[in-house]
C-alpha positions as CSV (number, residue, x, y, z in Angstrom):
1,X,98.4,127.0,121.3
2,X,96.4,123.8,120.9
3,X,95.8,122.9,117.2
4,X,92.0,122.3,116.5
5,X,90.4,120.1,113.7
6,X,87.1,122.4,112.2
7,X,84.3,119.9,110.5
8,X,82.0,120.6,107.2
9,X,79.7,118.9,106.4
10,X,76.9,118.7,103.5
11,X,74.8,117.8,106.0
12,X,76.1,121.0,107.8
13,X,74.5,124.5,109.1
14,X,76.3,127.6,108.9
15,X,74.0,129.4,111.7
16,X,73.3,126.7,114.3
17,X,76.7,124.4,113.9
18,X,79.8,125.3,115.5
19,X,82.7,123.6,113.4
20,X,82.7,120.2,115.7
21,X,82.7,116.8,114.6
22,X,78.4,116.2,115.7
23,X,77.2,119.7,114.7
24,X,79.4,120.8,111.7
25,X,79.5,124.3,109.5
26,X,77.7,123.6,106.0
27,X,80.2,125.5,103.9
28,X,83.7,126.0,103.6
29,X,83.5,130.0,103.1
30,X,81.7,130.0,106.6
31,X,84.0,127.9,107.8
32,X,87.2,130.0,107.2
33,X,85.8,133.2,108.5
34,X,85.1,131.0,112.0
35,X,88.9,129.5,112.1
36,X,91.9,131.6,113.6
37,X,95.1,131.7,111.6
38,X,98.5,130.7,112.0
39,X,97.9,127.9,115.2
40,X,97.7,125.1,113.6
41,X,94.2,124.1,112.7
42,X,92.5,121.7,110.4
43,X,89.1,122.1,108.3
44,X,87.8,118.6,107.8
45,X,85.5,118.3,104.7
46,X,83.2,115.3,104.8
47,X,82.7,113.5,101.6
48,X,79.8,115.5,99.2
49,X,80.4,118.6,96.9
50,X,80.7,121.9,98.5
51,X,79.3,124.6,95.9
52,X,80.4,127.7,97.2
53,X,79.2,131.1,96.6
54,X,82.6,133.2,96.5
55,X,85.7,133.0,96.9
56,X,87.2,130.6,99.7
57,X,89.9,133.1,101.6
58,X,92.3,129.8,103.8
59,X,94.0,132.0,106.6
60,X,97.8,131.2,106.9
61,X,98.6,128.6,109.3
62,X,95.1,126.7,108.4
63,X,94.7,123.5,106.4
64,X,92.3,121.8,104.2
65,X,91.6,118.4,104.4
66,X,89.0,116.4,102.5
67,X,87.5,112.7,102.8
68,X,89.5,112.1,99.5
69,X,90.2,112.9,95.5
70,X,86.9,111.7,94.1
71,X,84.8,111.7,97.3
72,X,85.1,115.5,98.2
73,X,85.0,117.9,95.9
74,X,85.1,122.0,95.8
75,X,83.0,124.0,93.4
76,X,81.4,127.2,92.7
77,X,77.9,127.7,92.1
78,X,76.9,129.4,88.7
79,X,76.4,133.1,90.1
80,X,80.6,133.0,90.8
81,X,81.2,132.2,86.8
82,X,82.1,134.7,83.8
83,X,80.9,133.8,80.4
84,X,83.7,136.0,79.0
85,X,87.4,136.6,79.8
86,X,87.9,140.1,81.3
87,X,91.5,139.8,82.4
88,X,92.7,139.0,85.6
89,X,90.4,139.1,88.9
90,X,91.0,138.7,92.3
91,X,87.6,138.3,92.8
92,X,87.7,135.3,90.7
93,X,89.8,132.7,92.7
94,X,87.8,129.6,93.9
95,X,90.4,129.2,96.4
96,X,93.0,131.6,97.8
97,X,95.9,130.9,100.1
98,X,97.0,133.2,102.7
99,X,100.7,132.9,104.4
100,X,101.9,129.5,104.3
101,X,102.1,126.3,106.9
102,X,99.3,124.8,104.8
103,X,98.5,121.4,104.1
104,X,95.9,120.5,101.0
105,X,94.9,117.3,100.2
106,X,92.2,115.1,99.6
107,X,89.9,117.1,97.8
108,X,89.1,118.0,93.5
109,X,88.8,121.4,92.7
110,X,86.1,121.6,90.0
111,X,86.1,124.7,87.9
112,X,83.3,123.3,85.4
113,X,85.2,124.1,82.3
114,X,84.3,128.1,83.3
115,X,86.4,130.9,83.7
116,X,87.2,130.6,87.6
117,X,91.0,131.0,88.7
């Protein structure tokens, strides 16, 4: 098991990059669909915000790893907000972990003052 380090990029492409350092994924919900759990691997977010369309599922085992508070930063588009509370929803989390062996860290979760978990 040889652990990998995954790239994304804003200056990505979800259907003609491949997750390396020169030809990177564009989003980070692409990218954890591409990145096998539990061995070890990195996704490296480039500076930029990353407005994603759903919710992010990390696998266990996988970690996140941006260019640094400030620089990178994770958001949802405005499709993925709710103008009203209606209690709580899965479907709702920006970001959900799965397992452990995780590392998070440099990166801002923006949640835009709306109702995203």
């Amino acid at each position: 098991m040889n652990a990998t380090d995954f790239y994304v990029s804003i200056n990505g492409n979800d259907n003609a990059g491949n997750g390396t350092a020169v030809n990177p994924w564009r989003t980070l919900r692409h990218a954890v669909t591409r990145v096998a759990p539990s061995q070890g691997h990195r996704i490296i977010l480039s500076a930029g915000t990353f407005v994603e369309s759903g919710r992010v599922d990390l696998p266990e085992g996988v970690s996140l790893i941006g260019a640094g508070k400030g620089v990178t930063t994770i958001t949802a588009n405005s499709g993925f907000y709710r103008s009203y509370y209606s209690g709580f929803d899965h479907n709702l989390f920006l970001l959900k972990l799965s397992g452990g062996d995780q590392i998070l860290k440099g990166f801002t979760l923006d949640g835009a003052n709306k109702n995203i978990y």
